[in-house]
Phi, psi and omega in degrees: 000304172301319155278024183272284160326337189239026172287136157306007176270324162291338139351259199307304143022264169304355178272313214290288195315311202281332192287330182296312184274341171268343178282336188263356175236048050358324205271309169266030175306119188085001167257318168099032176286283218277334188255083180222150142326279162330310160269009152296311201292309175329301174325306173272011163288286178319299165326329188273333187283296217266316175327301159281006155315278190326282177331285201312323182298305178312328174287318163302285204299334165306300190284029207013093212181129130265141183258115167262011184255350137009285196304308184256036146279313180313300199301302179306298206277338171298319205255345171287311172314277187292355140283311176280332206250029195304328177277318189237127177296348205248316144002288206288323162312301187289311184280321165304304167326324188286319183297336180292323151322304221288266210327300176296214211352009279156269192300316166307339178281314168303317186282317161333294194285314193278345263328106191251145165280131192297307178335326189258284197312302137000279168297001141301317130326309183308299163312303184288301176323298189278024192237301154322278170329317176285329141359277208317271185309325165110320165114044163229190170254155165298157152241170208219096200271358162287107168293290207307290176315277190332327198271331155304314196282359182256335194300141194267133179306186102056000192106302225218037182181152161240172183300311142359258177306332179305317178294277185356290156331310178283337175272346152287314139359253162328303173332282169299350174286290198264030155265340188261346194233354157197194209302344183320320185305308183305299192295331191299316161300323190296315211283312196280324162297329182168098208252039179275306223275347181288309196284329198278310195275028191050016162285128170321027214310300158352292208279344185277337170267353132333316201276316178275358128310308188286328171308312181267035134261349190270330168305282154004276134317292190296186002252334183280311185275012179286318202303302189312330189279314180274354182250350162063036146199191208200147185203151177277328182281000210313290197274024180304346170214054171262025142320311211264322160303343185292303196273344174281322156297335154293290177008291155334301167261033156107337165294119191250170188280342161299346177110185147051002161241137155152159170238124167322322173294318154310308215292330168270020163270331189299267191341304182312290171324312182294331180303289168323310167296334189283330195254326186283289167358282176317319165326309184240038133092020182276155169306144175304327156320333181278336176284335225243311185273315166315275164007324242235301185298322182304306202291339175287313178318269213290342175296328196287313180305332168232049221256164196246336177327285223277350169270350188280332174312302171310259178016264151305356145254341162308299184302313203265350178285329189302297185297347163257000000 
């Protein structure tokens, strides 16, 4: 465990997070804008939306796989949750969960079996999910007359954290516990690194990527009814591109779309990083573009970095300082 915690992976992740907080709080020196409660708590809001999204995707792109039915799993399990759960809230959870297993498994079964590209099945999911929701809904928003939940799932922790965020947190925890404590972890790299040589070496490749479709639908889910639940309505478009910070916060953190790298734990330093530009921008008052061109420059910076040209470059100077 402790060498887990101490991965080089976590390293840029974490450079990241710290380069961010300090340019941005430089940036407001002497106003007490970016360095607040309030935007702590803003931060870990965002973090709680986007985050376990990001964690479910990001394990697909670890085994080199995308979920692209996310988006209208998010949407779908929000307008079931606040349809069903009008008496009750735990109601409404428990069948949007359920629908996100059925659905992740479901899709996970198909790529499996037909051996299909996650990409075409997925956006197939994406489609039948947001097709459902809009059923559901009428193609309107719904409203969520628990007031009370809502105002709870908003009341702030500690200052800084909600019930909300609170989940969030645990599920990058745990997440990250069993991937460092026991073979999942191992095997989730194995697959994705090379995944004939996985199957060979007695891994599960089959049933383990069933399980991480249904996780990152499942993820999903919860996040979309925590949202839906503190907005005290439910929509199919409200969270239409929330895809794209998701894939951008594995990324961040360290997961590439080639397969075979990445930690939960990076991916919720990625996220924290995506939380943070958003909230600090706002914070000392810059346009929204700006936020949009950091963002936009970070993710190019790290692609370059890992680009396989500039490591055989790196490499290879490396190799001739050693021999002089």
């Amino acid at each position: 465990m402790r060498k887990f915690l101490r991965s080089d992976q976590h390293v840029r992740p974490l450079g990241l997070l710290a380069v961010c907080i300090i340019v941005l709080a430089l940036a407001d020196w002497g106003q007490g804008r970016f360095l607040s409660a309030a935007t702590a708590f803003s931060t870990f809001e965002i973090f709680a939306t986007i985050g376990p999204v990001a964690l479910g995707l990001g394990l697909t792109m670890m085994i080199r796989e995308f979920d692209l039915s996310v988006i209208g799993m998010f949407s779908m399990a929000g307008c079931i949750a606040v349809i069903t759960g009008a008496d009750s809230p735990w109601i409404g959870l428990a069948l949007a969960l359920a629908a996100g297993l059925a659905g992740g498994l479901a899709q996970g079964f198909i790529i499996v079996r037909l051996r299909l590209g996650s990409v075409g099945v997925t956006l197939g999911g994406l489609l039948v999910f947001t097709g459902i929701a809009a059923v559901l809904t009428e193609n309107r928003s719904l409203p969520y007359d628990n007031m009370q939940l809502a105002l709870a799932l908003k009341t702030p922790l500690a200052g800084v954290l909600s019930i909300r965020s609170v989940v969030a947190l645990a599920i990058f925890a745990i997440t990250a516990f069993i991937m460092a404590a026991t073979r999942v972890g191992r095997d989730v790299i194995a697959i994705g690194s090379d995944r004939r040589a996985a199957m060979i070496a007695g891994v599960d490749v089959d049933g383990l990527m069933i399980g991480i479709f249904a996780f990152s639908s499942v993820c999903a889910a919860l996040s979309g009814v925590l949202v839906s639940y503190s907005l005290a309505s439910a929509s199919v478009t409200a969270v239409s591109v929330i895809i794209v910070p998701a894939a951008a916060a594995a990324i961040l953190g360290g997961v590439s779309l080639s397969g075979g790298t990445g930690r939960p734990l990076g991916i919720g330093v990625g996220v924290l990083v995506l939380a943070v530009l958003s909230t600090g921008f706002n914070a000392i008052g810059a346009p929204p573009y700006v936020n949009d061109i950091a963002m936009g420059a970070i993710l190019l910076t790290v692609a370059i970095l890992d680009g396989p040209y500039l490591m055989r470059r790196l490499s290879g100077l490396r190799r001739r300082a050693v021999r002089h």
